[in-house]
Every structure is written in structure tokens, then in C-alpha cells.
C-alpha positions in Angstrom: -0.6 -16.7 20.7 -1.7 -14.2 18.1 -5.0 -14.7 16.0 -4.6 -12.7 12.9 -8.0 -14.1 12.0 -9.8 -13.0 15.0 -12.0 -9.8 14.8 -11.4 -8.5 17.8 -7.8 -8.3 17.1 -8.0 -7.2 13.4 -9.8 -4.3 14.7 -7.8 -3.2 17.3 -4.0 -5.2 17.3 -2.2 -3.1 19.0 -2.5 -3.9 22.1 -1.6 -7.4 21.5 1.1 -6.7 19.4 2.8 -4.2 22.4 3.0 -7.2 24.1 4.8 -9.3 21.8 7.3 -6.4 21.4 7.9 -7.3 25.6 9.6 -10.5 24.2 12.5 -8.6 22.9 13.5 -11.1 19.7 11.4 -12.4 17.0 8.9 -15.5 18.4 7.9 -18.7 16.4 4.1 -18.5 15.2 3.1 -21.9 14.7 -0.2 -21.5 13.1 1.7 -19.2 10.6 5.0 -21.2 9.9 6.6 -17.5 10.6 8.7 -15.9 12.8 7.4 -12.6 14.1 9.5 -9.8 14.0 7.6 -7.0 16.1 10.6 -4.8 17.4 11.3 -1.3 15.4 15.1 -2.9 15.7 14.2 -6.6 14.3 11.4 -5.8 11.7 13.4 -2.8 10.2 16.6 -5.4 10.1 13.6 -7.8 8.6 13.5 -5.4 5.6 17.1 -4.8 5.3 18.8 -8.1 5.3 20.1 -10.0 2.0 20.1 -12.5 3.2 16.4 -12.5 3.7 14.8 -12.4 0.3 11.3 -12.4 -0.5 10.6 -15.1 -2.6 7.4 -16.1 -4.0 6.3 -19.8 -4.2 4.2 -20.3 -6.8 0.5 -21.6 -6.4 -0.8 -24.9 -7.6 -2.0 -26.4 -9.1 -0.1 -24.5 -12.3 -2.6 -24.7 -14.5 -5.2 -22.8 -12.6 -2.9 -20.3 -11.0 -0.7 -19.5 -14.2 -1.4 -15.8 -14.6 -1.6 -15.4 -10.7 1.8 -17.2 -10.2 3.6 -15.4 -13.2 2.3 -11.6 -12.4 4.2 -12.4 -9.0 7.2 -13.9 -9.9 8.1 -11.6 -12.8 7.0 -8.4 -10.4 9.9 -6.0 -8.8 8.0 -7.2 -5.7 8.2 -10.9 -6.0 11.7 -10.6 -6.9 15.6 -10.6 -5.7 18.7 -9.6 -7.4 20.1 -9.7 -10.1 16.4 -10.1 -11.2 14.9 -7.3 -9.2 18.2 -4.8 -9.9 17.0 -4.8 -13.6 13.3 -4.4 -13.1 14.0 -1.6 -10.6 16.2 0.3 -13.0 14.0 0.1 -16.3 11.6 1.0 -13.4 13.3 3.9 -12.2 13.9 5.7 -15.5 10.3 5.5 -16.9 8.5 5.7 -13.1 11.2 8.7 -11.4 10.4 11.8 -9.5 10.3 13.7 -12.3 7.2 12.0 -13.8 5.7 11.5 -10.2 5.8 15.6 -9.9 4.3 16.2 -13.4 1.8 14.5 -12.1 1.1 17.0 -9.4 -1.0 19.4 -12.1 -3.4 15.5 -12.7 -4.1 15.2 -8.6 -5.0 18.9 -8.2 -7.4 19.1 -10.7 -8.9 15.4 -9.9 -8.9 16.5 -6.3 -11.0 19.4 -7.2 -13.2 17.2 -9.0 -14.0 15.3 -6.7 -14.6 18.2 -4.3 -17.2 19.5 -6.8 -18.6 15.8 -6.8 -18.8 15.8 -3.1 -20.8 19.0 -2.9 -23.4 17.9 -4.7 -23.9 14.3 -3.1 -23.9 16.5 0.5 -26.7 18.6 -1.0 -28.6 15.4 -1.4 -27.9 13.3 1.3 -25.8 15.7 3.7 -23.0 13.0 4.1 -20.2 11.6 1.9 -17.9 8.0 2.5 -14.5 9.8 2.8 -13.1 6.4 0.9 -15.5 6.0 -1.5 -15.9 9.3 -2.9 -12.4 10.8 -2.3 -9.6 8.9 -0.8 -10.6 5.8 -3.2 -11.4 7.4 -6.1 -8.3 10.0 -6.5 -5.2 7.3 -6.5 -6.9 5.2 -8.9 -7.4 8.2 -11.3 -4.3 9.1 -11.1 -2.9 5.6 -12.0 -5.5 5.3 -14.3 -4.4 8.3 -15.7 -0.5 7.3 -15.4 -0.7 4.2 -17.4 -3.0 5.9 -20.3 -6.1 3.7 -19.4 -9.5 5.1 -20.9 -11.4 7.0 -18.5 -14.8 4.6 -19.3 -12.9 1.8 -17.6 -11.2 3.0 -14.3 -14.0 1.6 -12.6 -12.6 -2.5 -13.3 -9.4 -1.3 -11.7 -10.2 -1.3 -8.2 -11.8 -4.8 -8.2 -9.1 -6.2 -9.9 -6.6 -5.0 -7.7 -8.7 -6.0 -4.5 -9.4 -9.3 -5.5 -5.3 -10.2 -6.2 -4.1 -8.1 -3.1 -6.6 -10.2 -0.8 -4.5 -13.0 -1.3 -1.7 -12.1 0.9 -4.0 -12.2 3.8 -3.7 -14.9 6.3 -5.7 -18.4 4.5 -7.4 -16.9 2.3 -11.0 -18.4 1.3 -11.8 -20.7 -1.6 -14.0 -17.9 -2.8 -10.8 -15.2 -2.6 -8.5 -17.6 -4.5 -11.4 -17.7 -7.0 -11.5 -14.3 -6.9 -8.4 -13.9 -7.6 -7.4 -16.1 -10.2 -10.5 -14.4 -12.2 -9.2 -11.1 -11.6 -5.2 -11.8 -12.4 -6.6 -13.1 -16.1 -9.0 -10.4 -16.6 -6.2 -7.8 -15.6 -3.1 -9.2 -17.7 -4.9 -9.3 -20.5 -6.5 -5.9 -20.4 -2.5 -4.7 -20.0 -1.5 -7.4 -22.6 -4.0 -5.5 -25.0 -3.1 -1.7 -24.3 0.4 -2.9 -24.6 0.0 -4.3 -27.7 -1.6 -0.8 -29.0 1.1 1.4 -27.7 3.9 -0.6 -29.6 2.1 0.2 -32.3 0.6 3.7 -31.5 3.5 5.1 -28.7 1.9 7.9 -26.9 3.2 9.6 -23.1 1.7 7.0 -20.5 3.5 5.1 -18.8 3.1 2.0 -20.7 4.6 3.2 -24.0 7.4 4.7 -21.4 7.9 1.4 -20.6 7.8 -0.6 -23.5 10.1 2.2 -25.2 12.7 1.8 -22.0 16.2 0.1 -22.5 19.5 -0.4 -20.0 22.5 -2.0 -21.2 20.4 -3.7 -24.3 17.7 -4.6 -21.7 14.1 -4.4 -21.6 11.1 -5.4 -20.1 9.5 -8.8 -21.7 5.9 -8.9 -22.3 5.3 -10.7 -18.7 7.4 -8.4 -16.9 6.2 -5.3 -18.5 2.2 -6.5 -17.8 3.5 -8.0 -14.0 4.9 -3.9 -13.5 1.7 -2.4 -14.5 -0.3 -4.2 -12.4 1.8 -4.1 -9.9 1.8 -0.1 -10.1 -1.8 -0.3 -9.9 -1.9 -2.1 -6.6 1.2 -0.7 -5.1 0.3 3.0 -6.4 -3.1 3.2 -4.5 -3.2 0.6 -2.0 -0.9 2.5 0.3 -2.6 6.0 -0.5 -6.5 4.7 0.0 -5.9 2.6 3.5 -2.8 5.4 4.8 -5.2 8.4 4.0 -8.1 6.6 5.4 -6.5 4.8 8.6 -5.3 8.4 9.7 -8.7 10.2 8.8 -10.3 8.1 10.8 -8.0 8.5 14.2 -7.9 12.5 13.6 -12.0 12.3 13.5 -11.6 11.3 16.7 -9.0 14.0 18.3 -10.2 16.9 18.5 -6.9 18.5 19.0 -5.0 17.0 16.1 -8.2 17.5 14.5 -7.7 21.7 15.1 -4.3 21.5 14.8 -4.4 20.4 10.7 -7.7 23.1 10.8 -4.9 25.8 11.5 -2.2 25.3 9.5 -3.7 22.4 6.4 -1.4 22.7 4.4 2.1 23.9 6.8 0.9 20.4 8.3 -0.1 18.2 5.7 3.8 16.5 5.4 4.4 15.5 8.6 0.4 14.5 9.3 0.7 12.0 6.7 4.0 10.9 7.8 1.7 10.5 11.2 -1.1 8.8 9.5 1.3 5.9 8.3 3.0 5.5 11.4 -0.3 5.3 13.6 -1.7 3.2 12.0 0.0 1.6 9.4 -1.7 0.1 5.7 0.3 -2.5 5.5 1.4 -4.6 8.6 2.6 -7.4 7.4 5.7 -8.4 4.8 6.9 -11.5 4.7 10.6 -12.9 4.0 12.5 -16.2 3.7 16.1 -16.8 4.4 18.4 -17.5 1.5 21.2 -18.5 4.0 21.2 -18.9 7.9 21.3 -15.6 9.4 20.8 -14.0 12.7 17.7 -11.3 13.4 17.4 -10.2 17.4 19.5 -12.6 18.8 17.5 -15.6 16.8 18.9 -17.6 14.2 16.3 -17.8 11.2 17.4 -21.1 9.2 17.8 -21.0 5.7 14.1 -21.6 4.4 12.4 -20.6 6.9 10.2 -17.3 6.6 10.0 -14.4 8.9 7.5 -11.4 9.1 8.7 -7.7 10.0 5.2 -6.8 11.5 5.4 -2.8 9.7 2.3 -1.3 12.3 4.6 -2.9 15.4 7.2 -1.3 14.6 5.8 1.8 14.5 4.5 1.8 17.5 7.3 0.9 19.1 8.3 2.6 22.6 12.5 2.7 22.8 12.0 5.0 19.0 8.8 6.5 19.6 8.3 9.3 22.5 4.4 8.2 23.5 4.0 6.4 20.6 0.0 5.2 20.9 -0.7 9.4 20.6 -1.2 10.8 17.5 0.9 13.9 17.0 0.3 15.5 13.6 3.8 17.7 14.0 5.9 14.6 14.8 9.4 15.3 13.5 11.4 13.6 13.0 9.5 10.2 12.0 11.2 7.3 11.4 8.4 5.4 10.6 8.6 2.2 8.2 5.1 2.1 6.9 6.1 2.3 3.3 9.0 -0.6 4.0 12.9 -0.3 3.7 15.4 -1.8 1.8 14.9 -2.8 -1.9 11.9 -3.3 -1.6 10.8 -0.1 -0.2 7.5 0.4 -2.1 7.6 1.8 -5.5 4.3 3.6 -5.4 5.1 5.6 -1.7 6.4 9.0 -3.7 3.4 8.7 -5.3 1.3 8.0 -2.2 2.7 11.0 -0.3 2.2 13.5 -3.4 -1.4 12.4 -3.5 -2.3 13.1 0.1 -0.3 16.1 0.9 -2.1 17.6 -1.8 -5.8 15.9 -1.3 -5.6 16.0 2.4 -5.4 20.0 3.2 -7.3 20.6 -0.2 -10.4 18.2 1.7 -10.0 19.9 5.4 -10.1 23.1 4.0 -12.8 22.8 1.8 -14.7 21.0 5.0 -13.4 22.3 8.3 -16.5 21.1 10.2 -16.1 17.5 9.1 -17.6 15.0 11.5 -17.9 11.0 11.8 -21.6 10.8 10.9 -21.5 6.3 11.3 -19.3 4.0 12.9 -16.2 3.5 9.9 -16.5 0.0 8.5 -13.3 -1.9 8.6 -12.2 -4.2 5.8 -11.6 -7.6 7.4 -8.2 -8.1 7.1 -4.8 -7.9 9.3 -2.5 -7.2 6.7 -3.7 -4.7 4.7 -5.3 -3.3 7.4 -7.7 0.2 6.1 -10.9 1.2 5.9 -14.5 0.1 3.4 -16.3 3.0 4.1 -15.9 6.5 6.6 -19.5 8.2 6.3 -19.1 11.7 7.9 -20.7 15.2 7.8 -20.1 18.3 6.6 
């Protein structure tokens, strides 16, 4: 039986999780109250069933957990249709690829930034922490940056979106839930204030975009407009910070992979961090519940009960992927599921993949001779599985 508390597993699951794939259907985890679906077949059907919704059950007691429980259940992530077709579509016409590629100007220049940042701290110390001073940093600007937040306080937005996404680990600890419900008030209103400003004072973030937007005579409420920023927040660097760093961290330690991206940074950079989020995925967990009986791998999952499509299983998985525990930077086609599927593919992954096929080449080019100068120091955590710190030399 898996442990997804144990540490010898959160470090390396795979192997565990390659033989839970030998079962062939999704198996009952008791501790968990979950099915497991660990097949590319089963956790990609997972994903892609309506009947499987994911449904958020609210935290208790209410009165402690009131901003916690509502910045979930009026999210596009927390929600099903018709609820989550509306969100999605004032979503989509504020938040679209249009806006993501203006964007691409902001991450140049903020990758370059950082660059120059980096230089300096190497002339001091002669090492730099690949996720603190680049692959954290950047995303969060950019967001930052997106929703119109003042530069002076980009630095509250990583905690509070740490302390709310560590509660959909496995039993969380009393100091976590703390944590969390600290962080969820301290966030909404922050976004309840700025909102409040740009009704007055529209400018071209994203938050006036969205309090401006309308469909049919629809708009986002208060709740739901705060829920989506903070939302984009988590969702918009999460995946980019623990992708860019998972995948750093295994081409450290291939040399040919490594001299592959060398050659060709930025002819490469797509389908490497296509690679990075199949390898080893950020997120390797996402729950659903049934809405109605329904059948996933041969097992019938009762109306009620929950089910997990386990993301980093399926992308290892051998019957879609040709040697599938090697890294191969020019992989193509990659039908890897890191990001999700379905309606709930995540919102922030065009986002994600703009930011590290432009910082990723931009950082091996600038440092060719990069090297893992400490061993990389794991966050501890199964389902948002990345990276504290990466120390390396240059």
C-alpha cells in the first residue's frame, strides 16, 4: 500500500507508482478514501469524465474556514457546469492568448533582470538557488505584473499562495490549516481592496479587465472575481516554479540532455519543457468525485465516491511512452497530461509554457557551464511535488 506521507516515497515515487500501474484498473486506497487511477488510459479518462466532477466540500467549522471555503467554491477550479462554463468564459475573454503573448515583452525583460541580478550574487558567493533567484521569482512577477499589483508587495504573494496550495496535500498539519486560513483572509482582502480601486480608477491589468468583463448580462461577483485572482496567482506560477525546477534538476544530472539544450537552447526549449512536465510532473495528484455511477478501467466508481488520476503516473507510463523513465529533451510527439485535461485543464499552463521557453534557453545560454553545486532540497510534499531550493555553479 502506498504512503504518500513517507519520505522515501515523496522523494522518489516512481518506482512505486510503476507498480501500481501493473494492476491494470484503478485500486481502492483505504487510508485515502480514493481510488487510484495510475494508468495513462484511466487517469486521463479521470480528467475527462462528466460524470466525475470535482467538487469541493467545504471545511468546518464555517466560521473559521469562511474565506478558505468560499475562495474554493466560487473558483473555476472548485467548480462544475453550468457554474464553471460561466467563470471560464468571462475568464477566457479577459485572460486569452492574446493577453498571455503581450506578455511575452514583461518575461523577457524580467528574465533579463534577473540574469543581471544573478551575476552579481555569483560574483559574491559564486553560486545561485536556481528557484529562488530565477525560476521563483520570474512567474510571480509576471502575475504580479498581470493583475496590476505594486511592485513593493510581490514579495506577500508567494507566501500566500504556499500556505493555501499546501492544503491539498495529504492531512495536512494543524499548523498548515492555520496557515492557511491566515493566508486566504490576508489574500482576499488585499484583492478585495485593489478591486475596489480599479472600479473606481479602471486601468489595463487584469483586474479592471475583469471587473469591466460581461457575457450575456453576466459578470463576475465580488467573490468570484477575488476567488479568480487568487486563483491565477496560484495556478499561474505554481505549475511554472515546480515544472521549471523538477526538469532542471533531472537535466543537471544528464549530461547528454544537458549538451543537447547547450546546442540548440532555444530550437529545444518547446519540446524540453514539454519533457520537464512529463518526467517529472508538478502536480501529481487531482482529485474527483462521481456525480453518478460510472465506470473508469473496468471499475465501477459509486456515485460519491472520489477518485484520483495520479498526473506523474501517467506520464510515465510504458504502453504511451517509448522508455519512458529517460529523459529525452526532443520527445515528439508528447502526450503528456502534466497540465491536466478536460475542463479543468489548467488555466495558467499557456502562461507556464511562455515563461519557460523563454527563461529556460535565455538561463542556459547565459550559463552553459551550470553545475549542481548541493544536493536540491525537496519541498515535502506528494502532490505538488517541486523543488525549495537548487544551489548550482556557474
Amino acid at each position: 500500500m502506498i504512503d504518500f506521507e513517507n519520505p522515501n516515497f515523496i522523494e522518489n515515487p516512481y518506482p512505486a507508482l510503476a507498480e501500481l500501474r501493473k494492476q491494470g484498473r484503478p485500486v481502492w486506497h483505504e487510508p485515502t478514501k480514493l481510488f487510484l487511477a495510475a494508468t495513462y488510459q484511466d487517469a486521463n479518462a479521470v480528467l475527462r469524465n462528466r460524470s466525475l466532477g470535482r467538487i469541493f466540500k467545504p471545511k468546518e467549522p464555517h466560521e473559521t474556514w469562511d474565506t478558505f471555503n468560499w475562495l474554493h467554491s466560487d473558483s473555476l477550479l472548485d467548480s462544475e457546469p453550468p457554474k464553471h462554463t460561466r467563470l471560464r468564459s468571462l475568464l477566457v475573454k479577459a485572460f486569452n492568448k492574446n493577453k498571455i503573448e503581450s506578455l511575452r515583452p514583461d518575461v523577457e525583460r524580467l528574465t533579463q533582470d534577473l540574469l543581471d541580478k544573478i551575476d552579481i550574487k555569483l560574483e559574491q558567493t559564486g553560486t545561485f538557488d536556481v528557484i529562488g533567484d530565477f525560476a521563483e521569482p520570474l512567474p510571480v512577477k509576471v502575475i504580479a505584473a498581470l493583475l496590476g499589483f505594486p511592485d513593493e508587495d510581490e514579495h506577500l504573494l508567494r507566501p500566500w499562495s504556499q500556505a493555501i496550495v499546501k492544503m491539498y496535500e495529504v492531512n495536512p498539519s494543524e499548523q498548515t490549516q492555520l496557515e492557511a486560513q491566515t493566508a486566504s483572509q490576508e489574500f482576499a482582502d488585499y484583492v478585495r481592496h485593489l478591486m475596489e480601486e480599479r472600479k473606481q480608477n479602471p486601468g489595463t491589468d487584469l483586474i479592471s479587465d475583469l471587473a469591466a468583463v460581461e457575457e450575456d448580462g453576466q459578470k463576475l461577483n465580488a467573490q468570484e472575481l477575488i476567488a479568480t485572482c487568487v486563483l491565477l496567482l496560484n495556478a499561474g506560477h505554481e505549475a511554472s516554479v515546480n515544472g521549471f525546477g523538477n526538469g532542471f534538476v533531472a537535466l543537471m544530472q544528464r549530461d547528454d540532455q544537458l549538451q543537447l539544450l547547450r546546442n540548440n537552447p532555444y530550437e529545444l526549449a518547446a519540446t524540453t519543457v514539454d519533457e520537464f512536465i512529463r518526467f517529472d510532473a508538478p502536480l501529481h495528484l487531482f482529485e474527483r468525485t462521481a456525480t453518478a455511477d460510472v465506470e473508469i478501467g473496468g471499475v465501477t466508481i459509486k456515485e460519491g465516491q472520489k477518485i484520483a488520476s495520479l498526473l506523474g503516473s501517467a506520464n510515465r507510463d510504458e504502453t504511451v511512452f517509448e522508455n519512458p523513465t529517460e529523459m529525452d529533451i526532443t520527445r515528439d510527439p508528447n502526450p503528456q497530461i502534466g497540465f491536466g485535461a478536460g475542463i479543468h485543464f489548467c488555466i495558467g499552463a499557456p502562461l507556464a509554457r511562455m515563461e519557460m521557453t523563454t527563461s529556460l534557453p535565455a538561463l542556459i545560454e547565459k550559463y552553459p557551464n551550470m553545475k549542481l553545486a548541493a544536493d536540491p532540497i525537496r519541498r515535502p510534499g506528494f502532490v505538488l511535488r517541486g523543488y525549495e531550493s537548487v544551489i548550482v555553479s556557474a
